[in-house]
C-alpha positions in Angstrom: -17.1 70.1 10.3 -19.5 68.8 7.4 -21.8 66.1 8.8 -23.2 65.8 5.4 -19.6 65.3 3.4 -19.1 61.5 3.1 -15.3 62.1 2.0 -14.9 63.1 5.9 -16.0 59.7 6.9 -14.0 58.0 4.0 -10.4 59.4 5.1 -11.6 58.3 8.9 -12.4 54.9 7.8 -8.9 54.6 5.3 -7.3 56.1 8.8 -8.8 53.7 11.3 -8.6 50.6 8.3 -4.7 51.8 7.7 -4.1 52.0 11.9 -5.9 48.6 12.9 -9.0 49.0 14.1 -11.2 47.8 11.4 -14.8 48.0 13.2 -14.4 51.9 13.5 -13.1 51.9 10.2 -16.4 50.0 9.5 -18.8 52.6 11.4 -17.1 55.2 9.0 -18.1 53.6 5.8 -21.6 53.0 7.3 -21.6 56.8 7.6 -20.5 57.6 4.6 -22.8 54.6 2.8 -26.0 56.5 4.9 -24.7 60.1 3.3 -24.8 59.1 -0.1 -25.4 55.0 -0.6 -23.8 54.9 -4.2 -19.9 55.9 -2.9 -17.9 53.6 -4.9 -15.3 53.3 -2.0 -17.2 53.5 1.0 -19.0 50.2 -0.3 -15.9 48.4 -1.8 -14.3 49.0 1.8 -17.2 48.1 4.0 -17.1 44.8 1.4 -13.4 44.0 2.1 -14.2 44.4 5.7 -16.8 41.8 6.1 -14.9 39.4 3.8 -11.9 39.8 6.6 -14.2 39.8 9.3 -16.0 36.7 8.6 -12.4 35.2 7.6 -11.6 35.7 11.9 -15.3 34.4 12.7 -16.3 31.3 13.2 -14.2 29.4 10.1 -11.0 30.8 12.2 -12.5 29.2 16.0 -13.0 26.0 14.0 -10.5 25.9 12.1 -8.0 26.1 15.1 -6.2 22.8 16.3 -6.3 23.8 20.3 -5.0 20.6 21.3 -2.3 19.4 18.4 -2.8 16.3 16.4 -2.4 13.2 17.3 0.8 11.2 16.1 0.3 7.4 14.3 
């Protein structure tokens, strides 16, 4: 109801964040960042969401033994 209230898009993002689905929680705290770019928590979130995210990128892939080591 207020576009230009960044606490809106901070309880969306803690919602979405809390439920699982951490790149619409992400969107949110973009919102709220572009509303007013100092909120403490929509940056410390956004923060703790890239950390994860780039955690499940490409470290993750490589770090994944598809095919089982071998035995001596």
């Amino acid at each position: 109801l207020e576009p230009w209230n960044a606490e809106a898009y901070i309880g969306l993002g803690l919602f979405y964040k809390q439920e699982g689905l951490p790149a619409k929680a992400s969107r949110q705290f973009r919102r709220a960042v572009d509303i007013d770019p100092d909120h403490q928590v929509a940056l410390k979130e956004l923060n703790l969401l890239q950390k994860e995210e780039k955690k499940k990128g490409l470290k993750a892939l490589l770090s994944t033994d598809f095919f089982g080591r071998k035995k001596k």
